[in-house]
C-alpha positions in Angstrom: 9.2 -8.5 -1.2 10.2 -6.4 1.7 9.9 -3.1 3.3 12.8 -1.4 4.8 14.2 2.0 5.9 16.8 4.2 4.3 19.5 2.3 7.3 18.3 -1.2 7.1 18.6 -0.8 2.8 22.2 0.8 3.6 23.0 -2.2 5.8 21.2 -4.6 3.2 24.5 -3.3 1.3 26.9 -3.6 3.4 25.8 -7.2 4.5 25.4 -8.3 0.8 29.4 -6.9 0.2 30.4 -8.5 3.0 29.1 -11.7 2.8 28.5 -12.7 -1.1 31.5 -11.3 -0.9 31.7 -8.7 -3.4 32.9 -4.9 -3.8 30.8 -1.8 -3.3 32.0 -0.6 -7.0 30.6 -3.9 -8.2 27.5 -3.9 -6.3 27.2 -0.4 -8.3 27.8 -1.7 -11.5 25.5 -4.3 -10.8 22.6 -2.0 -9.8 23.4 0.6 -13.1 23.2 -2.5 -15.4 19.6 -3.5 -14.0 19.0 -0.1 -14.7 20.1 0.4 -18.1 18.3 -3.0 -18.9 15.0 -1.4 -17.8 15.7 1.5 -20.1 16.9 -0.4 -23.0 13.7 -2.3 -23.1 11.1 0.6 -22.3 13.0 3.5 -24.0 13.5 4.1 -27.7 17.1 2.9 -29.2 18.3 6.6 -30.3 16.7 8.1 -27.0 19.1 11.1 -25.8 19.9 10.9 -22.1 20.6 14.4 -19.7 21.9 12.7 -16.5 22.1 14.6 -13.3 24.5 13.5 -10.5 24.8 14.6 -7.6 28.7 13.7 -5.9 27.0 10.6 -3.6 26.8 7.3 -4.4 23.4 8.0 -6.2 25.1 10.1 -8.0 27.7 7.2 -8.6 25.1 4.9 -10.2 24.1 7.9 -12.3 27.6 8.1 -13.3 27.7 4.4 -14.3 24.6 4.2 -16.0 25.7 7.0 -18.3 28.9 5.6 -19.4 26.5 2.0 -19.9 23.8 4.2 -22.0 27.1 6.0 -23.9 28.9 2.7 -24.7 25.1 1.8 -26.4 25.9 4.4 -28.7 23.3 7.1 -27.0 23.8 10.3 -26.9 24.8 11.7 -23.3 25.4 14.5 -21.5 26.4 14.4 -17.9 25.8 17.1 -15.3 26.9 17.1 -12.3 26.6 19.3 -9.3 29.5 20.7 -8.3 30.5 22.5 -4.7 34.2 22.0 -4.5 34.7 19.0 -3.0 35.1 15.5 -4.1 32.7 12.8 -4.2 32.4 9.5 -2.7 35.1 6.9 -3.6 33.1 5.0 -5.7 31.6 8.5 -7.2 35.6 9.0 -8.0 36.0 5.8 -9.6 32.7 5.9 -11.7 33.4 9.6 -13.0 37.4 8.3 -14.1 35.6 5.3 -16.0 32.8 7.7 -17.6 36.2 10.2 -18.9 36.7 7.0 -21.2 33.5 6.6 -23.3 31.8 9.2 -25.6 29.5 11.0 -22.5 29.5 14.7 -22.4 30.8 15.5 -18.8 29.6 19.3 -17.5 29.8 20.7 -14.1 26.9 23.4 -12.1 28.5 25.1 -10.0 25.9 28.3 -9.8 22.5 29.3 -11.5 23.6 30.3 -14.3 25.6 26.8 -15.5 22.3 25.2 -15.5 21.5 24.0 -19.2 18.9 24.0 -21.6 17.7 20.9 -22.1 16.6 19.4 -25.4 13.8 18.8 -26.3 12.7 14.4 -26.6 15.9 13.4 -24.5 15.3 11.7 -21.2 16.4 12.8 -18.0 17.8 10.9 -15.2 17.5 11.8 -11.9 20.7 11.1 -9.6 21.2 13.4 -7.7 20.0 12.2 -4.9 19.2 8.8 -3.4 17.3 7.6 -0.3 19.6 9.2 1.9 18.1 12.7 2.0 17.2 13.7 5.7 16.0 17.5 4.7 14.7 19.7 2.1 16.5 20.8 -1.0 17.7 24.3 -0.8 19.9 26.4 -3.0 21.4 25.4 -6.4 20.3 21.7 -5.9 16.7 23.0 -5.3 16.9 25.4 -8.4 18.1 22.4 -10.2 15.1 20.4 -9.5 12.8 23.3 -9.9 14.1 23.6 -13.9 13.9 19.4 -14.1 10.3 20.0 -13.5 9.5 22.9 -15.4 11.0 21.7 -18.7 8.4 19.0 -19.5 10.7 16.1 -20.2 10.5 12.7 -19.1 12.1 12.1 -16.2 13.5 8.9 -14.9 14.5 8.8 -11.4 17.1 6.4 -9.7 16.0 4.8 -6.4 14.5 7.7 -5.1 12.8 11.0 -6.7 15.2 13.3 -5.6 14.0 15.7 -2.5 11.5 12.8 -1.3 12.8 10.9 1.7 12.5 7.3 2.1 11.2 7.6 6.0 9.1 10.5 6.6 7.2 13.0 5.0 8.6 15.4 2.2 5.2 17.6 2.2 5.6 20.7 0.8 9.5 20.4 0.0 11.2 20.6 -3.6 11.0 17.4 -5.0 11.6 15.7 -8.8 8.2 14.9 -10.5 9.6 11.3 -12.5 7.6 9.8 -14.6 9.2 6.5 -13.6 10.8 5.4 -10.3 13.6 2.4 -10.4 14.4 1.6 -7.2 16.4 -1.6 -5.9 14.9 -4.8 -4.2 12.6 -3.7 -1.9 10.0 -1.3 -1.0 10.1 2.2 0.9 7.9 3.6 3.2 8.2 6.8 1.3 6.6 4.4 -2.1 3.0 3.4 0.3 2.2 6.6 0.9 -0.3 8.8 -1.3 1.4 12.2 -0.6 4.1 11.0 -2.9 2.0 9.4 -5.7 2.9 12.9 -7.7 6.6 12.2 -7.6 7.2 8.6 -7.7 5.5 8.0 -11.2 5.5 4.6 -11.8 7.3 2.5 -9.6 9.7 -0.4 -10.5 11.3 -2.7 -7.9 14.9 -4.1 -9.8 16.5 -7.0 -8.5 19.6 -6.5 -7.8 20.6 -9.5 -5.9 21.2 -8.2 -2.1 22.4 -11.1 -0.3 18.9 -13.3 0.3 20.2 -14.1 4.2 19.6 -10.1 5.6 16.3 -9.9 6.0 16.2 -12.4 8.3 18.9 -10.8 10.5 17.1 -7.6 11.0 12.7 -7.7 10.9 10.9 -5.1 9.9 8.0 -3.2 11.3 6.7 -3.0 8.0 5.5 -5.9 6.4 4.4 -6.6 2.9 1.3 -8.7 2.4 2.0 -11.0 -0.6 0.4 -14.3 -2.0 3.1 -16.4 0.1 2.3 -14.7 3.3 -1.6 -15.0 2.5 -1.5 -18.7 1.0 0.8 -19.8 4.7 -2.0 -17.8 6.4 -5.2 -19.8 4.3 -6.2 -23.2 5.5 -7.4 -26.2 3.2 -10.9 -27.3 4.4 -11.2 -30.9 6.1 -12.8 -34.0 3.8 -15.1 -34.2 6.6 -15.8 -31.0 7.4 -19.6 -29.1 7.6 -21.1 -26.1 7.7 -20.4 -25.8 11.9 -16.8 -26.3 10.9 -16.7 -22.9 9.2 -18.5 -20.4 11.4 -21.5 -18.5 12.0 -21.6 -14.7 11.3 -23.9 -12.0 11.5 -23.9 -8.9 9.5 -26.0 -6.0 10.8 -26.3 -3.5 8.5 -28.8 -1.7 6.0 -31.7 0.9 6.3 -33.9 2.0 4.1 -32.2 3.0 0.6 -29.0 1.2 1.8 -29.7 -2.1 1.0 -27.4 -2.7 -1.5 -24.5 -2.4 1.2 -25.8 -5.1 3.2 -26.3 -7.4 0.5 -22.8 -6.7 -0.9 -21.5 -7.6 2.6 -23.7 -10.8 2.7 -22.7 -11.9 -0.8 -18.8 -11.4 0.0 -19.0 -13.0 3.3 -20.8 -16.3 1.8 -18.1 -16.5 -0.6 -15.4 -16.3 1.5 -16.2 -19.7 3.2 -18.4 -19.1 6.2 -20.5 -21.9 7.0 -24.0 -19.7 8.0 -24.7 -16.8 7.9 -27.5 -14.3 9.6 -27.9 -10.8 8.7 -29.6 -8.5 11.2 -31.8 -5.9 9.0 -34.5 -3.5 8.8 -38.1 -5.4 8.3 -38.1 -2.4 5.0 -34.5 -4.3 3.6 -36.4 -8.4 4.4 -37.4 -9.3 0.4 -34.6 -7.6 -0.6 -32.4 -9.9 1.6 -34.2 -12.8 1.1 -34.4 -12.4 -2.9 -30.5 -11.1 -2.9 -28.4 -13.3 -0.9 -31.1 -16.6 -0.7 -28.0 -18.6 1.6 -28.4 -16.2 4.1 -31.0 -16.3 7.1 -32.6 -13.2 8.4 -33.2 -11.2 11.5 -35.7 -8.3 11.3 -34.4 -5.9 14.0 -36.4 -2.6 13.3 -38.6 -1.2 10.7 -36.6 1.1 8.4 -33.2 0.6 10.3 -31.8 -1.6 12.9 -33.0 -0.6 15.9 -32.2 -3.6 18.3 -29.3 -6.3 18.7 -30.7 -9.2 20.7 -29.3 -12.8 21.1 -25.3 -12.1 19.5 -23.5 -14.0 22.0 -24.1 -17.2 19.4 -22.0 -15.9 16.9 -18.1 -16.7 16.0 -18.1 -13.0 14.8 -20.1 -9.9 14.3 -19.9 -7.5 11.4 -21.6 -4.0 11.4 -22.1 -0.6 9.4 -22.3 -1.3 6.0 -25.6 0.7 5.3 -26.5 1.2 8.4 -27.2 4.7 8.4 -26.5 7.1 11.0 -30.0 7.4 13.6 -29.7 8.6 17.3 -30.4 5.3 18.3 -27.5 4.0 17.1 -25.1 4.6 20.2 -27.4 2.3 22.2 -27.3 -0.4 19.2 -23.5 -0.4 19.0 -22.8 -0.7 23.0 -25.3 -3.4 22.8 -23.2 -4.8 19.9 -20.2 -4.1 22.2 -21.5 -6.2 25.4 -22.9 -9.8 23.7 -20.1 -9.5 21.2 -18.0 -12.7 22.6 -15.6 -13.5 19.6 -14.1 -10.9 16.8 -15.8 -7.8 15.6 -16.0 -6.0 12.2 -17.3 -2.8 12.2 -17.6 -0.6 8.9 -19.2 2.5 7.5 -22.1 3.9 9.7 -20.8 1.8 12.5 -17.2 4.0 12.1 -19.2 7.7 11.9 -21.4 6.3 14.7 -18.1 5.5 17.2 -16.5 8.9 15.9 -19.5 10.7 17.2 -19.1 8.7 20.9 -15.7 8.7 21.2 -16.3 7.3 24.4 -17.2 4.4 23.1 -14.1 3.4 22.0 -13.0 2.5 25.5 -15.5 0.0 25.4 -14.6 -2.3 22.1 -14.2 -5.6 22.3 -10.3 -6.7 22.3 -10.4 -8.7 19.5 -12.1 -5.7 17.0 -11.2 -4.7 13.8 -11.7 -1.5 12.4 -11.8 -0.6 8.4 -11.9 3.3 8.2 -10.7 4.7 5.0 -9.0 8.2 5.4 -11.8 10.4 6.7 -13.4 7.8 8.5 -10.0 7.6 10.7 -9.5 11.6 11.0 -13.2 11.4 12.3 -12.3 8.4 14.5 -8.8 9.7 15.6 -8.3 13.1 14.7 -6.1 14.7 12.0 -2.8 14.2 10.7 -0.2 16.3 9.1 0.8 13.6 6.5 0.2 10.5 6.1 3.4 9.1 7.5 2.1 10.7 10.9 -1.5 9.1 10.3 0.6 5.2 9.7 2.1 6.3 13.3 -1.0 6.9 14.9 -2.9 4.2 13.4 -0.2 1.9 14.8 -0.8 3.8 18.3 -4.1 3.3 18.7 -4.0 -0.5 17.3 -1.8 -0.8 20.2 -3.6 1.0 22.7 -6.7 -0.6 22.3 -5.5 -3.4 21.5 -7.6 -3.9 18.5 -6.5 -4.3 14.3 -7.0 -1.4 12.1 -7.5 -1.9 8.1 -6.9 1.6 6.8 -7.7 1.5 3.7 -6.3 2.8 0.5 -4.0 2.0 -2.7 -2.2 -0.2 0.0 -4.1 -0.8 2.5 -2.2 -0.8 6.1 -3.6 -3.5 8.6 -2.1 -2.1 12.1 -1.3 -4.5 14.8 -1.3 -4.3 18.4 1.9 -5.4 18.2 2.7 -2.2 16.3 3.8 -4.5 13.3 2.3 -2.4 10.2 1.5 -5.1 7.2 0.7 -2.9 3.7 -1.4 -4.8 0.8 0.1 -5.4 -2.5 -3.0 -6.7 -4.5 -6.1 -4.1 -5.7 -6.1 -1.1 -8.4 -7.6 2.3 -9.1 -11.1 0.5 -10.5 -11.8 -0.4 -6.9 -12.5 3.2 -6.1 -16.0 2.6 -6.2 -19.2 2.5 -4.3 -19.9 -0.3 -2.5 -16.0 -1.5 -2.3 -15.4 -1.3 1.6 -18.5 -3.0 2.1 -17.3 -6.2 0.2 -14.0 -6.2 2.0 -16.6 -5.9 5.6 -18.2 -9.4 4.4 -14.8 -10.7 3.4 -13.2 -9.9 6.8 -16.0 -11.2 8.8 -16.4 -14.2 6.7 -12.5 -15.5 7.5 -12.6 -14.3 11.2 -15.8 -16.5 11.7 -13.7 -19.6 10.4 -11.2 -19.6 13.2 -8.5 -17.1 11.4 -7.1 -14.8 13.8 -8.2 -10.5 13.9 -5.1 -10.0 12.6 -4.9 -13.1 9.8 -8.6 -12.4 8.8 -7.2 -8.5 8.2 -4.2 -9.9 5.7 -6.0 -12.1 4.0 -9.3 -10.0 3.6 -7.5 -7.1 2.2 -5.0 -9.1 -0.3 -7.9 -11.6 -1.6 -10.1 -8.1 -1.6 -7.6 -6.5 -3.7 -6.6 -9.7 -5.7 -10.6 -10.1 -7.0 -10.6 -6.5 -7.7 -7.6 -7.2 -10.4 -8.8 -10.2 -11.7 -11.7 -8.5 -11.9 -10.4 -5.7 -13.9 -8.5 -7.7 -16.4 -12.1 -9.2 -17.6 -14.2 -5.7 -17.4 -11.8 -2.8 -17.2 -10.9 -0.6 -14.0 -12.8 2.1 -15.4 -16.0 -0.1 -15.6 -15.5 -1.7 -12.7 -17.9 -2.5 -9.8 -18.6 -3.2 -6.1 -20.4 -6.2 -7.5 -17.5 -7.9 -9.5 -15.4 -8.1 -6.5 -18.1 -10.5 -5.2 -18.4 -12.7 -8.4 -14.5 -12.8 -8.8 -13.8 -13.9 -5.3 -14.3 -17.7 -6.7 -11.2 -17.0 -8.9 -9.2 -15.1 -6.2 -9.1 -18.3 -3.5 -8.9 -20.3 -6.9 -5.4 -18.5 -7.2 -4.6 -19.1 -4.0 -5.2 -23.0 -3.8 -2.0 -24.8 -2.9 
């Protein structure tokens, strides 16, 4: 699966016509028929249809689909915004082919044209596709307004109409669908949370866009995926021993926060490190010890770390999870900062800590990863308008400190320094849960001490993160879900993943 831009899908288009070869008015027909297959297997057979077209070519494959849906004997009525001119050419062609089947065709050329819609049909939303570059306004934004307010299901065609496939539609008018279908790939405009209320549920349709453009033109966004994670993952050596895997610390946990630490412990040891030392509070040591009996134990403080001695013998370091936030704790991360000689994970209490010392962050380690989750990274670096702006400056500060940044979410982003944004695919809503981020620290720090890259432990932490969390939910439930059962379904997760 990839992620592309409104241009890149446009030229995805154009390459495919060029090169399969075939005609745009095919490539259209082609698109319409993936879409009337999706609604002839998820919609009732005697559903009524109300389709709205705008004169593009979105409004073209709204055309098509209707004359499809009408030659299948539903009922259809076409509406179409009109402002005195003509459409696109393949618009042209679809509305002379539509004349011929049994579709009601009615124009809206002001206000008062707009219809009453009946109630239990369907509406599909063509009016406009990812091509938008500003708000609705006028009759098209009145048009939308009465979509929304007449409580029908509403089916939009590759994009809701009023949201823009690149950039932020906050606060504009914008179709509330039900159901999304878009065509082959993602768009920015699906990742982002600010559009979760207009997107519905999302379906990619294949299409068939000539397999040969993606390679011609790389995104910036990437889209993590079991390929990309299982040519990331590395089978382990016959002869291999614990040495060949790593040895990590965790610091982490104060008193009543024990449970984070553990969580990280447990996820870490699962993920294939070869030892493991977790630097605690003396208050946390039986807890530890009973908990997580694979992992050995520094005491480093009474009833929270207080001290970080002797780190320079680890592959990596991960920090926060429980940690709590003390005065001391500036001191402990520089300390942290200066013996630190391979990657660094830093969570949690360790992310409130650094957002409190912003000079600090001059001082990390170049080969540091960073998992804030929304307010964590305001708090870090500062507030955003929308969360296309937030991606932006996520990728700006990955770049300028040349560090990775996991920000997490429904997909997760993993910023580069190389300003190459990768967003998750695996994970659910059940994973909104206590104790989550801490599993995905162990799971991070675990890879990164086995040799993976900042960036490759990022990928393949958040995807095998995600991918327990669904397995998980399929046995329990996402409702029932906890922090826990992403630990004990990791085993299944890189199960999955075995080549």
């Amino acid at each position: 699966m990839y992620i592309f831009s409104a241009a890149d899908i446009r030229a995805w288009d154009e390459y495919t016509i060029l090169h399969e070869p075939i005609s745009s008015i095919d490539l259209m027909e082609r698109a319409s028929l993936a879409c009337v297959d999706w609604l002839q297997q998820h919609q009732p057979d005697n559903m009524g249809y109300a389709v709205f077209c705008g004169k593009g070519n979105n409004g073209g494959d709204g055309l098509a689909i209707a004359r499809l849906l009408a030659e299948a004997d539903h009922a259809v009525t076409v509406y179409i915004l009109e402002f005195g001119h003509l459409g696109t050419e393949d618009f042209q062609t679809n509305l002379a082919r539509l004349h011929e089947s049994g579709a009601v065709i009615k124009f809206i050329s002001a206000a008062e044209n707009i219809p009453t819609l009946t109630v239990g049909e369907t509406v599909i939303d063509a009016l406009l596709g990812s091509g938008l570059n500003r708000p609705l306004e006028g009759l098209t934004a009145q048009v939308v307004g009465h979509i929304n307010n007449s409580g029908l299901r509403v089916i939009s065609i590759d994009m809701p109409t009023g949201l823009m496939a690149d950039s932020s539609a906050t606060g504009n008018t914008i179709i509330q669908a039900d159901h999304t279908l878009s065509f082959q790939c993602y768009k920015p405009a699906f990742l982002v949370a600010e559009n979760a209320a207009y997107i519905g549920q999302l379906h990619i349709l294949d299409i068939g866009l000539h397999p040969g453009y993606p390679a011609t033109q790389p995104s910036p966004f990437q889209w993590i995926d079991q390929a990309m994670v299982q040519s990331i993952l590395r089978p382990r050596g016959a002869f291999s021993h614990k040495g060949t895997y790593g040895h990590a610390a965790i610091i982490a946990g104060s008193q009543g926060m024990m449970g984070a630490a553990t969580l990280a412990a447990r996820a870490c040891l699962r993920s294939g490190v070869g030892k493991l030392t977790a630097h605690i509070p003396a208050i946390g040591y039986t807890i530890m010890q009973i908990a997580v009996p694979e992992a050995m134990t520094y005491t480093a403080g009474k009833e929270h770390v207080e001290t970080a001695v002797s780190l320079g013998q680890y592959d990596v370091i991960g920090a926060g999870p429980g940690l709590g936030q003390y005065g001391s704790h500036r001191e402990l991360l520089e300390t942290i900062f200066q013996q630190c000689k391979n990657a660094l994970v830093l969570d949690a209490d360790a992310l409130n800590v650094l957002s409190l010392h912003q000079e600090l962050l001059g001082k990390l380690p170049p080969h540091t990863i960073l998992t804030p989750h929304p307010k964590e990274f305001e708090r870090l670096f500062g507030k955003t308008a929308n969360d296309f702006e937030r991606i932006q400056l996520a990728l700006k500060r990955a770049a300028a400190l040349k560090i990775v940044i996991v920000l997490k979410g429904r997909y997760s982003l993993v910023a580069t320094p190389e300003g190459v944004a990768y967003f998750n695919s695996t994970g659910n809503p059940g994973m909104a849960t206590g104790g989550s981020g801490d599993v995905l620290t162990g799971i991070i720090t675990g890879l990164a001490a086995q040799g993976y890259s900042p960036v490759h432990a990022a990928i393949a932490g958040v995807f095998i993160h995600g991918l327990a969390g669904d397995i998980a939910a399929s046995y329990t439930s996402q409702t029932s879900l906890i922090a826990s059962d992403l630990v004990e379904y990791l085993a299944d997760a890189f199960h999955q993943l075995e080549l």
